[in-house]
C-alpha positions, 0 to 999 in steps of 0.5 A: 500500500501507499500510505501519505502523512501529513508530517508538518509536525515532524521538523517543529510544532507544538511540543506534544504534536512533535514528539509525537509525529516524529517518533512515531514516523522514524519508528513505523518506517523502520518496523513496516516492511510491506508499505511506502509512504509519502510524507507530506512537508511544508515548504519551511522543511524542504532542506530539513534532514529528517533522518529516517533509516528507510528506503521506504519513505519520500518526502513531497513538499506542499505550499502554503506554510499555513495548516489549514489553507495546505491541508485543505487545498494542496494536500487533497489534491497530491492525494488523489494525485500520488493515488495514496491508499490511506492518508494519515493527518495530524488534527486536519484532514482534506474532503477528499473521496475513495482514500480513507483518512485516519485522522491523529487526535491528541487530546479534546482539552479545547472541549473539557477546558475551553477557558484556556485557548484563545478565540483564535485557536477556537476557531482552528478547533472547529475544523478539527471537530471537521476532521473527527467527524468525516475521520475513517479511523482516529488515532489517539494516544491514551484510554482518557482521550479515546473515551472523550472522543466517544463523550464528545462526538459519540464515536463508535469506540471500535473506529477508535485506536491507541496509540501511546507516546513514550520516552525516547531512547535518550531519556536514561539515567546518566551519571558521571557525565562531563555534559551535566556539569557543563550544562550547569554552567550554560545556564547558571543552574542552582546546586540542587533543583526541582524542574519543571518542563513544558509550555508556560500557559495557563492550563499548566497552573504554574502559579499554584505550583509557585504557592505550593513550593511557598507553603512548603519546606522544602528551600530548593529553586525551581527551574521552569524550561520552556517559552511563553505561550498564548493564554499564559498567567503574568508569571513575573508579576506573581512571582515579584507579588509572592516574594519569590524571586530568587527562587524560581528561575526561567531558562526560557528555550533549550535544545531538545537533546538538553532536556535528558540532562536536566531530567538528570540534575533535577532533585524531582520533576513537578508537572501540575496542569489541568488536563493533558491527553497524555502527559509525555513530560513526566514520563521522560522524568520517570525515565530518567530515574527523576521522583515525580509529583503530577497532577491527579487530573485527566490522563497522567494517572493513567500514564504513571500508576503508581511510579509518581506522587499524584496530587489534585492540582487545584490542592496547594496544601497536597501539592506541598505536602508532596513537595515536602515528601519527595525532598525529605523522605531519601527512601521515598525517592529511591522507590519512586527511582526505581519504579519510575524506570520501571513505569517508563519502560512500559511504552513503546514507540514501536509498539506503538507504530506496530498498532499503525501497522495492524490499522492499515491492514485493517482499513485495507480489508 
């Protein structure tokens, strides 16, 4: 079969869409030995090396930069075109005939949550509720959204399938590496910190962090890596306004191949949003053999069982005490150390393009 991806994503988009994308492609073209595919770029990614280890893949370029106008327009027409057997989007999916389309839906946070997007990405969000609608398949990333599909759009769940992320192979434990001591330095990092990775915008509720680390007595930093996003709290002013300056340091963007090694240095990870369809952060601390304390909210409990400390995260006085527990309790963080390796070794991006695979040959049928 010839199969065509939207891989807009693949190069750069938002954090969980690119993770996803990309590991999902470089690990489907390694393990699919029957299929070809087309990955369809944009024009931005034309010179990009993709680094896929397979003869079974070619890129084609579409214009415009733009999602909507180029998966709408540019990307139906090199579907009929290239006479591609399945087409598998991201979010968006063109009004094409006679090809089935599986459609990647990470999660319906825009439905649950609407408070915390933007009226612009509100409108985006209507042709996504487009795509699920004429989708032929979705795919999905946890049983929580899969079951918010159904809610939404009452989906008949067997169109519906799984397929988990997971940590990258790079997310280990390391030690005695001469790059943890230079990283450091790079950004001027604290002794000992608690980290926290992700976007900075209101549906991570950084400021009920902010407070929890306030009432607690734990008197280690926290380090935020990630940049400003739309719809995000005046972090600054809370943080001037609680006194709390010199304890909460931004490094703003970092080099993806960076994010292991702050994992690494990190006392504990702290990852307290709203809702997440799947929470792929907190998996790469477990990974790293970093004690976590998350949100209780959506689908991380599904995605860390017991590996992490788990918290209602609109309960400052539990968000501390968690705190307090992973900092002074040394047994405690050894346990969820060695749970949490174990934890993150449960997903498979392989397994994972393994139920793409089995998807395409039951659309074939």
């Amino acid at each position: 079969m010839l199969i065509g991806v939207d891989a807009k994503w693949f190069i750069k988009g938002p954090p969980g869409g690119h993770t996803y994308v990309q590991n999902i492609l470089r690990s489907l073209l390694k393990q699919d030995g029957s299929n070809n595919y087309i990955l369809y770029c944009r024009r931005d990614d034309a010179a990009e090396d993709f680094r896929i280890a397979s003869e079974r893949y070619r890129k084609k370029i579409l214009s415009p930069n733009i999602s909507f106008l180029r998966v709408r327009y540019a990307l139906a027409r090199a579907a009929l075109k290239d006479n591609l057997d399945i087409l598998f989007t991201q979010s968006l999916a063109p009004k094409v005939k006679g090809i089935p389309k599986v459609v990647a839906i990470y999660d319906l946070l825009y439905k649950d949550f609407p408070q915390y997007f933007t009226w612009l990405e509100k409108k985006y969000f209507r042709f996504v509720d487009a795509a699920i609608r004429e989708a032929d398949a979705i795919v999905t990333i946890s049983e929580y959204s899969k079951e918010r599909i159904c809610h939404w759009f009452s989906a008949d769940s067997k169109k519906i399938f799984i397929t988990p992320c997971a940590a990258d192979s790079r997310f280990h434990p390391i030690n005695g590496s001469p790059q943890l001591g230079a990283l450091k330095i790079k950004y001027k990092l604290p002794q000992e910190f608690l980290l926290y990775i992700g976007r900075l915008n209101v549906r991570k509720n950084l400021p009920r962090v902010f407070q929890a680390l306030k009432q607690s007595s734990c008197d280690l930093p926290l380090v935020c890596v990630g940049k400003k996003d739309w719809k995000s709290d005046p972090l600054d002013k809370i943080i001037r306004d609680m006194g709390m300056k010199k304890r909460i340091l931004f490094t703003g963007y970092v080099l993806d191949e960076e994010l292991p090694l702050f994992m690494n240095l990190a006392a504990a990870f702290i990852y307290m949003p709203f809702g997440e369809g799947f929470g792929i952060p907190p998996l790469e601390a477990l990974a790293c053999g970093t004690p976590v304390v998350a949100s209780r909210a959506t689908a991380l409990p599904e995605v860390l069982g017991d590996a992490a400390l788990l918290a209602d995260p609109c309960n400052i006085e539990e968000i501390a005490e968690h705190i307090n527990r992973v900092t002074h309790d040394s047994v405690l963080r050894d346990n969820l150390r060695k749970k949490g390796i174990v934890r993150a070794a449960c997903f498979s991006w392989d397994r994972s393009a393994q139920n793409l695979i089995s998807l395409w040959q039951t659309l074939k049928k």
